[in-house]
C-alpha positions in Angstrom: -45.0 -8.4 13.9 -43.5 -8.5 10.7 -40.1 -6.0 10.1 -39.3 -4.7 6.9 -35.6 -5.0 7.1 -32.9 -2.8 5.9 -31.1 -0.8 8.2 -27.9 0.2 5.6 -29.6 2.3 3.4 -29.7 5.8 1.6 -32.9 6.9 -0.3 -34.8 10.4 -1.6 -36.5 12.7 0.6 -40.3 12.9 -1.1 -41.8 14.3 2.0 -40.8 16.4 5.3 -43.4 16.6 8.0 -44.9 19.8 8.4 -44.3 19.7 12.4 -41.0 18.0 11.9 -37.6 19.6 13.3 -35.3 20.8 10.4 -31.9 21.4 11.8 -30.1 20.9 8.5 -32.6 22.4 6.5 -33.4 19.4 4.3 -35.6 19.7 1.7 -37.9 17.5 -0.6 -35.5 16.3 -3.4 -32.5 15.3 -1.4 -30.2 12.9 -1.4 -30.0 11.2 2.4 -28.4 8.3 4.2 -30.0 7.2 7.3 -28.5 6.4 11.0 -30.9 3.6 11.6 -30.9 4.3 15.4 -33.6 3.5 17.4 -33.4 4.8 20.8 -35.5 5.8 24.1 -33.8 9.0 25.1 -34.5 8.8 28.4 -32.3 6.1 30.1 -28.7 7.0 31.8 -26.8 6.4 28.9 -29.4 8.4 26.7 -29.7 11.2 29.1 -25.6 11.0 29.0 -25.5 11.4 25.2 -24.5 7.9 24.4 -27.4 7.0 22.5 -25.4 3.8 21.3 -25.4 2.5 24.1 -29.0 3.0 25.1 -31.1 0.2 27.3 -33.4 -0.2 25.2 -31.1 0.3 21.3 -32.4 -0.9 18.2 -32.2 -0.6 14.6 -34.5 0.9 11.7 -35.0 -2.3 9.9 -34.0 -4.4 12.0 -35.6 -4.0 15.5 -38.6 -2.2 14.4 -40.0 0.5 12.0 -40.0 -0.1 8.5 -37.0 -0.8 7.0 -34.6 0.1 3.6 -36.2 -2.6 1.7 -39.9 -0.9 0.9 -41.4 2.1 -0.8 -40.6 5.1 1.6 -39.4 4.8 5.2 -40.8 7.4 8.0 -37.0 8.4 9.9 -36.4 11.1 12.6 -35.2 14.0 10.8 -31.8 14.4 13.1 -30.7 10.9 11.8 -30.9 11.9 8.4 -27.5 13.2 6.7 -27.7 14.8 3.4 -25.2 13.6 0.7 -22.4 15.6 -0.5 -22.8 16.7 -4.4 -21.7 14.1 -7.0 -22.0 11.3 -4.1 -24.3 8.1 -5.2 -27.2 6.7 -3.8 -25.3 3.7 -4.0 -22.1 5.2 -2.0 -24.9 6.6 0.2 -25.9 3.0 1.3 -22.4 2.6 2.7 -22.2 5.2 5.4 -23.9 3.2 7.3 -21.3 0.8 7.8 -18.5 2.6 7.3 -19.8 4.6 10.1 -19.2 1.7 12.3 -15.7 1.6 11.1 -15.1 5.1 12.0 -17.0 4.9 15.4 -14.5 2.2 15.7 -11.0 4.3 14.8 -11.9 7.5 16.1 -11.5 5.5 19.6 -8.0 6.3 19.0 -6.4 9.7 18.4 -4.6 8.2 15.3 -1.2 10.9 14.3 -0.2 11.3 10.4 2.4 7.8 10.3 1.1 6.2 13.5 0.8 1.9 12.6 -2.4 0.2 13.0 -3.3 -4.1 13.0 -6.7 -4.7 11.9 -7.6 -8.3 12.7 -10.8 -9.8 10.1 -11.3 -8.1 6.4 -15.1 -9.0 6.5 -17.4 -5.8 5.9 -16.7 -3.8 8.9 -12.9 -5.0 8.5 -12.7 -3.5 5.5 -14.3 -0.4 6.6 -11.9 0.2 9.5 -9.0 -0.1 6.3 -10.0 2.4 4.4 -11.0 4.4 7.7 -7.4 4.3 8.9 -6.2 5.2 5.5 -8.6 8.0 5.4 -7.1 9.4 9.1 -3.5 9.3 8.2 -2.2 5.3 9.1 1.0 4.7 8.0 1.0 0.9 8.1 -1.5 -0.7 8.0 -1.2 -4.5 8.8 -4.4 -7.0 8.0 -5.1 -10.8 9.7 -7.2 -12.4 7.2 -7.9 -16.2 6.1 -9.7 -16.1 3.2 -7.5 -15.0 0.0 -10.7 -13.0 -1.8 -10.8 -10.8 1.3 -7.1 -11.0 1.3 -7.1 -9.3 -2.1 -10.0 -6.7 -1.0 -8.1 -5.9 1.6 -4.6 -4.8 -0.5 -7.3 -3.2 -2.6 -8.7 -0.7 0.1 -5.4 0.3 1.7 -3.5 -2.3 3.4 0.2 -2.2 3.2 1.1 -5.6 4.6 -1.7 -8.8 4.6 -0.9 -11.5 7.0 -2.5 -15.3 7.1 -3.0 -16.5 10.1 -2.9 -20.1 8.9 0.6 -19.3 7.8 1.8 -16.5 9.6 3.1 -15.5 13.1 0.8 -12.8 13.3 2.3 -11.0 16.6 5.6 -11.7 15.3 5.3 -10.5 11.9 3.4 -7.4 12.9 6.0 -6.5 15.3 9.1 -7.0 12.9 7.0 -4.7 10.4 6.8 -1.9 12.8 10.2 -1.5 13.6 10.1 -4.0 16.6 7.4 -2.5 18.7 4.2 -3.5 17.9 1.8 -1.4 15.9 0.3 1.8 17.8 -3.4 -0.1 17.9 -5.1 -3.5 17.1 -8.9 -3.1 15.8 -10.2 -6.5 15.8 -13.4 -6.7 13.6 -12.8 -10.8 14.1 -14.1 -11.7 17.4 -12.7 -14.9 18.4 -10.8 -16.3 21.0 -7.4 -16.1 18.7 -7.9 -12.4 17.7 -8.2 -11.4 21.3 -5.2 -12.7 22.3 -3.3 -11.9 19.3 -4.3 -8.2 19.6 -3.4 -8.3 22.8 0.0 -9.4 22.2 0.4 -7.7 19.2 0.3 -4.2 20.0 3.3 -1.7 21.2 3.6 -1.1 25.4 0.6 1.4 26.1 -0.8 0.3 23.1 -4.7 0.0 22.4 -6.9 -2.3 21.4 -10.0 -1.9 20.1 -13.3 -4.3 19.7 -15.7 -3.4 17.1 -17.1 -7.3 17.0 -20.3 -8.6 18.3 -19.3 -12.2 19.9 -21.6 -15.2 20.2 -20.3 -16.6 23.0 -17.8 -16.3 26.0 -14.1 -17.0 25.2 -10.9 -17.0 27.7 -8.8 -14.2 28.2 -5.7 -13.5 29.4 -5.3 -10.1 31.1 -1.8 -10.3 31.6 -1.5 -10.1 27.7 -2.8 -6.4 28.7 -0.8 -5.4 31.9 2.6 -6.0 31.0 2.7 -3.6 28.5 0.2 -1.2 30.3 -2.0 -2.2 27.1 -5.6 -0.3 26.6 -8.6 -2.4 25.5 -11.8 -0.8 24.4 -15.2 -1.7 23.0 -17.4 -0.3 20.6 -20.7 0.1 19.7 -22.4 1.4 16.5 -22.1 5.0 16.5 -23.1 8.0 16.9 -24.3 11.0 14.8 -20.6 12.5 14.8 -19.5 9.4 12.9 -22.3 9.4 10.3 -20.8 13.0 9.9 -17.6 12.3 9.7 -17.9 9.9 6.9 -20.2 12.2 4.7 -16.9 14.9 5.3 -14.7 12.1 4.0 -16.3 11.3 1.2 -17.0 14.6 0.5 -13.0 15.6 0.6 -12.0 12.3 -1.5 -10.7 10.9 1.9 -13.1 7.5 1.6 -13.5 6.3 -1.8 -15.4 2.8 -0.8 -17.1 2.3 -4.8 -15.3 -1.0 -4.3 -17.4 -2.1 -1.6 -20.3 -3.0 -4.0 -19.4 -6.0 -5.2 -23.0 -6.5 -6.7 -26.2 -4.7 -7.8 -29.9 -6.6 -7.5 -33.8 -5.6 -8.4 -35.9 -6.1 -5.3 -37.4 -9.2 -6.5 -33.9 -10.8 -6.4 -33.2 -10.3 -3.0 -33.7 -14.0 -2.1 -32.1 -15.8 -4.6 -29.3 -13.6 -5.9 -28.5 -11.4 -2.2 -29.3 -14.1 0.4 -28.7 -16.7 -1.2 -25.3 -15.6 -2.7 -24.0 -13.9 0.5 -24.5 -17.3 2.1 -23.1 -19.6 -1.1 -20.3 -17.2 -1.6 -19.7 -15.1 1.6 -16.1 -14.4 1.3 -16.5 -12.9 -3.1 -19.0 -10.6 -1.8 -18.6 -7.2 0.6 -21.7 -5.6 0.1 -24.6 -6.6 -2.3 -26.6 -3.4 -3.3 -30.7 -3.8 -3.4 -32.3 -1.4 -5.7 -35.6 -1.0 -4.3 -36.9 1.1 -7.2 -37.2 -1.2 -9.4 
């Protein structure tokens, strides 16, 4: 069946069920971003709490439901997070995302000056930047190719930016923190190099964290890990917590992400000026902003 897609999205409430649960007291008029989770409840991870990570997970917009990109979207009321005063609908569109970011950091019990390596400055990369920033990072060392993402990445908080092409990226990343090894490795990458150079990367009892989706198998040392007594974790989405946590940052000037939006379309040019431009010119663009009001 056809999908109206959009899953990163914020919009207005313009109606509240008059059966539906109101936790947070929502009312018509508000401001809201949406968790786009689609879950069964029911399964062991459900019935654990880990709705992420459900048997069954899906995605307002994506998997089913009708998505961001229409009229009005029907959305459980306890995935709907109202917006702090003075915050965009356009900033609203980016919790979604950055929420993935956080998810992603909060794996880690980050400390005020602690040294981080994030590996990829796409979207999510990016994301995990400022999310670091936002939770106290005192380095914070990017991996990145591509010399437009290069130059967002300075932009949202990085303190050192690294080539790969060019650069000895376990070696440089140790030298910068002190000889060690940053305290964690995100990589937002997910290829066989950024495994392995995570792995290598970080300080002895180190962690590293996955927040990329892979397309296919790659090889893997797990040596790299166990001399060094090195963590590595995987992530999923998020949770509700993380949606929250975001709104508080934004709320408390923590996350400032307007840069994000690196372009503003009408719903009738969603084809030839989103699509078309994310694929012509994937590495100008972070986030291209559909205004489906219009």
């Amino acid at each position: 069946m056809p999908v109206a897609i959009g899953h990163e999205f914020s919009g207005t409430i313009v109606e509240i069920g008059p059966n539906a649960a109101n936790p947070q007291n929502l009312k018509v008029g508000d401001d809201v971003a949406v968790q786009p989770t689609i879950c069964c409840f029911g399964c062991g991870p459900c019935r654990e709490g880990y709705i992420n990570c459900c048997d069954s997970a899906g995605f307002v917009g994506l998997s089913g439901g009708g998505g961001g990109m229409t009229d009005a979207v029907c959305v459980d009321p306890q995935f709907v997070f109202k917006l702090p005063k003075g915050t965009s609908l356009q900033i609203g569109a980016l919790v979604e995302p950055l929420a993935v970011a956080w998810h992603a950091v909060d794996q880690y019990p980050i400390k005020e000056g602690d040294e981080a390596l994030v590996l990829g400055a796409g979207p999510i990369g990016l994301g995990v930047i400022q999310c670091l920033k936002a939770r106290g990072a005192k380095t914070i060392i990017v991996a990145e190719v591509a010399e437009q993402r290069q130059k967002f990445a300075r932009e949202f908080g990085a303190t050192h930016v690294l080539d790969p092409r060019h650069d000895d990226v376990v070696k440089k990343a140790k030298e910068i923190c002190g000889g060690l090894g940053p305290h964690l490795a995100l990589d937002a990458a997910g290829v066989a190099a950024s495994v392995k150079t995570a792995a290598l990367a970080v300080r002895a009892r180190g962690t590293v964290v996955n927040v990329a989706i892979w397309e296919k198998e790659v090889p893997f040392q797990p040596n790299n890990l166990v001399f060094g007594e090195k963590k590595y974790l995987a992530v999923l989405g998020y949770v509700k917590e993380d949606f929250g946590g975001v709104i508080q940052a934004l709320a408390d000037g923590a996350l400032k992400p307007e840069g994000m939006i690196t372009k503003t379309i009408k719903i009738d040019k969603v084809v030839e000026e989103g699509y078309k431009a994310l694929f012509d010119e994937k590495d100008k663009h972070v986030k291209i902003l559909v205004d489906c009001r219009a």
